[in-house]
Structures are given as structure tokens and as C-alpha cells.
C-alpha positions as CSV (number, residue, x, y, z in Angstrom):
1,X,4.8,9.2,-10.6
2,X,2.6,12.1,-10.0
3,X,1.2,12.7,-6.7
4,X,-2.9,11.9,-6.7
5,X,-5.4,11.3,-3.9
6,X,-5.3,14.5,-2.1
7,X,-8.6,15.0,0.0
8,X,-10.7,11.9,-0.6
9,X,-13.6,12.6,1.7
10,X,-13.2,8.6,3.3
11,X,-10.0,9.6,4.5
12,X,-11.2,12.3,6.2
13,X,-12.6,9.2,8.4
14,X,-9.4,7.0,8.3
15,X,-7.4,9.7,10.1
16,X,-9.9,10.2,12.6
17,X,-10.1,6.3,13.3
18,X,-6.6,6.8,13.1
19,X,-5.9,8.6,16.5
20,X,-8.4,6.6,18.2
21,X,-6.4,3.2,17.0
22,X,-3.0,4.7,18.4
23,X,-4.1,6.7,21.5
24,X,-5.9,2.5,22.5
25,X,-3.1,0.9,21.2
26,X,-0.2,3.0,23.5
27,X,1.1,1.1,26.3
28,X,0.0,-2.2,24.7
29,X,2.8,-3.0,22.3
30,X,6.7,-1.3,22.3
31,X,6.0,-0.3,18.8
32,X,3.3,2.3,19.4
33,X,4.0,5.7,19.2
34,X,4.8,6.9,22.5
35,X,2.8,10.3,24.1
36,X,5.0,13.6,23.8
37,X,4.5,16.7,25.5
38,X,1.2,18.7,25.0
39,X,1.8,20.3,21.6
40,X,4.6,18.4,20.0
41,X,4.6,15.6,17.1
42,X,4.4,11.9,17.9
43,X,7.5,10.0,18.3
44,X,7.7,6.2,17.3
45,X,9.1,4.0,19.8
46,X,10.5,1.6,17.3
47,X,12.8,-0.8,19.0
48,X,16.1,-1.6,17.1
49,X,15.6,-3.6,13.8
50,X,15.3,-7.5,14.1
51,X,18.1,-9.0,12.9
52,X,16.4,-10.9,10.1
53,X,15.6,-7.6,8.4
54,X,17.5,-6.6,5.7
55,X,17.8,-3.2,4.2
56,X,17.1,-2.7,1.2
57,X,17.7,0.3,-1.7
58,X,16.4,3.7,-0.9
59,X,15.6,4.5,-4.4
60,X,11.7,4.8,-5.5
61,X,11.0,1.2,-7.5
62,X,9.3,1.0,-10.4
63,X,10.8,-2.6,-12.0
64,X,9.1,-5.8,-12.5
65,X,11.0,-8.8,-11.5
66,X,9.7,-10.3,-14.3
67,X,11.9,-8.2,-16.0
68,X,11.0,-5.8,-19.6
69,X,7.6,-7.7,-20.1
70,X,6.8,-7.8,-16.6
71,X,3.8,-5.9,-14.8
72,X,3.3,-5.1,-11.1
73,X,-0.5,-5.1,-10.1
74,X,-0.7,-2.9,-7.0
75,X,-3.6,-2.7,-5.0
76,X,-4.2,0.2,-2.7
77,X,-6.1,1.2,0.7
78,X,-7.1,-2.0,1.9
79,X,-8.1,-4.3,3.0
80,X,-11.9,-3.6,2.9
81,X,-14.5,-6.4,3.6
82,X,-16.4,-6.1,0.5
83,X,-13.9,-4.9,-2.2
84,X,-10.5,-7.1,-1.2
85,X,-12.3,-10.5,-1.2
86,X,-13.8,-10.1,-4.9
87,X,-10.4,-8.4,-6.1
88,X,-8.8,-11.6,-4.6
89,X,-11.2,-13.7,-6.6
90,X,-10.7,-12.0,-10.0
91,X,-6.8,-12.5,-9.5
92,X,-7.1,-16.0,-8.3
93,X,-9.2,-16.5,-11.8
94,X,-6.7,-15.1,-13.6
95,X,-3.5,-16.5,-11.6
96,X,-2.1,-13.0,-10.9
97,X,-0.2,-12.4,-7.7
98,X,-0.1,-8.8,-6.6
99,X,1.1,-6.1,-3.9
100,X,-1.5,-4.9,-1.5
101,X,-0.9,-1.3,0.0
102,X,-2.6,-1.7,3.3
103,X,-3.6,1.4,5.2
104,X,-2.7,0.3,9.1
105,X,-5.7,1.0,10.3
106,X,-7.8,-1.2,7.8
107,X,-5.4,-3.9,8.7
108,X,-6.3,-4.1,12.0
109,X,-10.0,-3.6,11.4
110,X,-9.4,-6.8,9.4
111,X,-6.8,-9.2,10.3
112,X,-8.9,-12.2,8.6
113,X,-8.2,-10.3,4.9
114,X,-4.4,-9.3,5.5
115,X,-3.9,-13.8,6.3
116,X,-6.5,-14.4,3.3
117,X,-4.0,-12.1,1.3
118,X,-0.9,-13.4,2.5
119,X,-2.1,-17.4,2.3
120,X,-3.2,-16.5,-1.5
121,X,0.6,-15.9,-2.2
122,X,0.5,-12.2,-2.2
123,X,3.0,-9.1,-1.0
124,X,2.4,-6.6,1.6
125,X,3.3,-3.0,1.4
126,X,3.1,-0.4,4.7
127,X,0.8,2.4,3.0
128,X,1.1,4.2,6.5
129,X,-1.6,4.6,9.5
130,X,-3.7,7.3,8.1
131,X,-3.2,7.8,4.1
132,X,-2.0,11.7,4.7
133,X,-1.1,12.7,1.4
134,X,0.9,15.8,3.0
135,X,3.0,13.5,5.1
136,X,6.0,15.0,3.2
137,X,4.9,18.3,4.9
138,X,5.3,16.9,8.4
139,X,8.4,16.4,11.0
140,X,10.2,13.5,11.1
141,X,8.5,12.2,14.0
142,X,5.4,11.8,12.1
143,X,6.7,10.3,9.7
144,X,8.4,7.8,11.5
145,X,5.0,7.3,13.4
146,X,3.4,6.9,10.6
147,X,5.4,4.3,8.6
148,X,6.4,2.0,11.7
149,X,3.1,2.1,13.3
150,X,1.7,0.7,10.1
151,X,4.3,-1.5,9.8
152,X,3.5,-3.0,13.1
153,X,-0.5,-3.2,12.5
154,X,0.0,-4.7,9.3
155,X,2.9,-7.6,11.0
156,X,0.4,-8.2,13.5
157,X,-2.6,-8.3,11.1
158,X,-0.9,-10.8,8.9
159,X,0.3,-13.5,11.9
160,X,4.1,-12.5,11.4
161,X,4.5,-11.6,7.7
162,X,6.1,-8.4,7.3
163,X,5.0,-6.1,4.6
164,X,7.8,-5.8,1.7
165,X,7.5,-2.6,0.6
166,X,6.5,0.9,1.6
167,X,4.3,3.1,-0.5
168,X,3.6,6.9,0.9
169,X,0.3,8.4,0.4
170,X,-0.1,10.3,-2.7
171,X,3.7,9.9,-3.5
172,X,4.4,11.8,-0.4
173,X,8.0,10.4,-0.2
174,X,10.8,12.3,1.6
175,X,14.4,11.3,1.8
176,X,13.8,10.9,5.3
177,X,10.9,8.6,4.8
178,X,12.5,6.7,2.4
179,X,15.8,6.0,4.3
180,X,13.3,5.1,7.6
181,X,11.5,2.6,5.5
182,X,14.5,0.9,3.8
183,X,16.3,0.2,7.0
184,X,13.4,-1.9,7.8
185,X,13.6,-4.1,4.9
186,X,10.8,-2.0,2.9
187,X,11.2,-1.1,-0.6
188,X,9.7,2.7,-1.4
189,X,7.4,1.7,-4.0
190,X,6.1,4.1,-7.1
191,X,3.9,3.3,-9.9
192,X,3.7,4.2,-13.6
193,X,-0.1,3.8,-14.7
194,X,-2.6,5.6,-11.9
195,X,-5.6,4.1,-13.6
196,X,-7.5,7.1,-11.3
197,X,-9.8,3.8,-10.5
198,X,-10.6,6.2,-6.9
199,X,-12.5,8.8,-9.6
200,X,-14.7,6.2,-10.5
201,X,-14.2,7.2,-14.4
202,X,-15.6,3.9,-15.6
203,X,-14.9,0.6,-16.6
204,X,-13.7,1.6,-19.8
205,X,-11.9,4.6,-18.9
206,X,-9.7,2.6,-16.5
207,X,-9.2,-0.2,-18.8
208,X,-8.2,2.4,-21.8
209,X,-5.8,4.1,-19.6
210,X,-3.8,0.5,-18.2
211,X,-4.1,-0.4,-22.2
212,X,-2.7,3.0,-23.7
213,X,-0.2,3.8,-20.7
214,X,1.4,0.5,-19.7
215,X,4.2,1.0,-22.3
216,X,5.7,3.3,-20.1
217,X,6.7,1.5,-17.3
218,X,5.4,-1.8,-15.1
219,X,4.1,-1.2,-12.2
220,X,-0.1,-0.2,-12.3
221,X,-1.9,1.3,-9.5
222,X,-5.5,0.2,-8.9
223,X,-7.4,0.5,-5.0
224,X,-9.7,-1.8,-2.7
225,X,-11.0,0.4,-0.6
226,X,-12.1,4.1,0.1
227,X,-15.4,3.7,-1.7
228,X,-17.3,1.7,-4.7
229,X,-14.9,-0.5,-6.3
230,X,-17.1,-2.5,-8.8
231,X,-15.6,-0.3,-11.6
232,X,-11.6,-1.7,-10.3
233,X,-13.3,-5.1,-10.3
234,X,-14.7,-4.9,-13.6
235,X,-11.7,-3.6,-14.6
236,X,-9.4,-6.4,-13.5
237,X,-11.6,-8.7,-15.4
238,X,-10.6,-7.0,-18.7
239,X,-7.1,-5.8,-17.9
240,X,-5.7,-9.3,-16.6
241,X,-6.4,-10.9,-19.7
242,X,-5.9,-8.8,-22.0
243,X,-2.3,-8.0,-20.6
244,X,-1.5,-11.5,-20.8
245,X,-2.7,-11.6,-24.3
246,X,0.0,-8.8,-25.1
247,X,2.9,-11.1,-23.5
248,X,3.0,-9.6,-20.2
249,X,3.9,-11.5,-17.2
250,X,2.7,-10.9,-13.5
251,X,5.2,-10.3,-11.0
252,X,6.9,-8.2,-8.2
253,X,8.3,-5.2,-8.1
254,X,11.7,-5.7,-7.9
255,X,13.3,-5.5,-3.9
């Protein structure tokens, strides 16, 4: 799983949206992170886990439970108003139920996709607030703000559904962040194909790299948002198929 996505330009926006979302949102709900001394790193004021929540294994996932022939479709950096709607539509065509990677801010920006995902029968993942790729590079306290802050945008987004996983920006996993996110009943999720969809490389370059690279492990990385995604789109349309003419089934990554 190497790390990718380091200094997208959009994301330049998304952490400045970010602060704003966090610095409105403190005092209103007894997740957000709490203000600190001039100077010093954000500290989440995460309450004490609700008892429904299960932890889960630390460990990076990469397994389908569909088991050897399985494939996870992830989708990444939503949800976006005109991308997430027509990748919804190609998988509804195809019957394909995937894992969305929502950055916290785009799911509160749009609550309306992050139900329309969940009613459709698919998975949330916590992707973080911001999408800092050097989030491995930061205290702990960032982290944690990071990771339960989304968490909490994404619950409340959704109408109560929390998300099932947790995926750090660019790979940016630390055993901190790892531990943090599976005491809340999130799975760290990894991938195996980066279809590099965010370079916009082409149709066919992204449906090459899913057809030549999928032999190596389940779990496929594709992305909603952050720019033009009719290449991902276009993409799905081959890819779905095409996997399901090799024997592949759709699944889950494995929790």
C-alpha cells in the first residue's frame, strides 16, 4: 500500500474549510475538538465509547469478505454533488456495493449523499476532517481530532449510521492512529490497486491498471471527489463488468 495523494491542490481548500467547520462547530456538540492554549495542538473531546461499539483488529485490512475471489471497491473523498450520485448509479447498474471514504467535511457539506449512500446498502469509512496526508507527522492530539471529528460529521451526516472503517489520508497510519480508530469499532482500511484515477491518466489507463494489478490483492481504490471524475466513472463502467466476467465477487473488506 504505498502512500499517494500528497499536495492535491483541492485539498489545499478542504483544510481551510476544515478550520472554519471545527472553530463553528465547538461548543455545539461534545465531540468537537475543544480549544487549547494559544500555540498548542487540538485536543478531541471524545466522550467514552458507546457501549454498542465494538473494537475491532488494529491490523491494516486488505481482505474481501467474499473471500479469495472477492474485490472491495473503495471510493474515496466524498461525497461530492456531481461525482457521488453518477458513481452511485453505475454501481446500482451493476449491483456492486462499496465502501465510501468520506472526508468529514464533505459529509457535512452533504448530508443528503452520505443517507443516499447509506439507503443504497453501502459502508462508510472515517477518511478524517481534512485529508492531511502528513497526519502521521503530527501529535497525537491531531490525530485524534482528526479521526473522531470525522467520525462524528460523518454519524451525524448519515442519521445515525456509523462509519465502519477508517482509512488515513495517503496511508498516513500510525500505531497511534490505528489503535484510536479500532477502539471505536473502525477497521484501518488499506488498498492493493491505486488506480491513480486522482491523475486523471485516462479511461484506459485506469481500467488497465484494476485489469493487470487486481491479482495482487482485493481491495481497489478509486475517488469521488477532489476534481473531474468522468474518467472514474467511465472506468466503473468497464471495470464492474469485466471483473465479474473473471469470477470476482463484490464485497466488504473484511471487519
Amino acid at each position: 500500500m504505498a502512500r499517494h495523494g500528497a499536495g492535491r491542490g483541492w485539498y489545499g481548500k478542504v483544510v481551510g474549510a476544515a478550520l472554519g467547520v471545527t472553530i463553528l462547530a465547538t461548543g455545539a456538540s461534545m465531540w468537537t475538538a475543544q480549544a487549547g492554549a494559544v500555540g498548542s495542538s487540538p485536543k478531541a473531546s471524545a466522550p467514552a465509547k458507546p457501549a454498542a461499539v465494538k473494537p475491532v483488529d488494529v491490523t491494516i485490512v486488505h481482505a474481501s469478505d467474499k473471500g479469495p475471489r472477492g474485490v472491495n471497491i473503495t471510493i474515496d473523498d466524498g461525497p461530492d454533488p456531481e461525482w457521488t450520485p453518477q458513481v452511485l448509479d453505475v454501481l446500482a447498474q451493476y449491483g456492486v456495493k462499496a465502501t465510501f471514504c468520506m472526508v468529514g467535511t464533505q459529509a457535512q457539506a452533504h448530508p443528503d449523499l452520505v443517507k443516499k449512500v447509506v439507503a443504497a446498502g453501502h459502508r462508510l469509512c472515517d477518511h478524517s476532517v481534512s485529508h492531511d496526508t502528513t497526519m502521521d507527522k503530527k501529535s497525537e492530539a491531531y490525530q485524534s481530532q482528526q479521526i473522531l471529528d470525522a467520525e462524528r460529521m460523518i454519524t451525524e451526516a448519515s442519521g445515525g449510521v456509523r462509519p465502519m472503517y477508517y482509512r488515513a489520508p495517503g496511508g498516513a497510519f500510525t500505531p497511534y492512529s490505528r489503535k484510536l480508530a479500532a477502539s471505536h469499532g473502525m477497521r484501518p482500511l488499506g488498498w492493493n490497486v491505486d488506480t491513480k484515477d486522482f491523475e486523471r491518466p485516462g479511461t484506459a489507463a485506469i481500467v488497465t491498471t484494476v485489469q493487470q494489478e487486481i491479482a495482487g490483492g482485493p481491495t481497489v481504490l478509486f475517488h469521488d471527489a477532489g476534481g473531474d471524475r468522468s474518467q472514474t466513472v467511465a472506468a466503473l463502467r468497464q471495470v464492474l463488468p469485466w471483473l465479474k466476467e473473471q469470477g470476482y465477487s463484490f464485497g466488504f473488506p473484511v471487519r
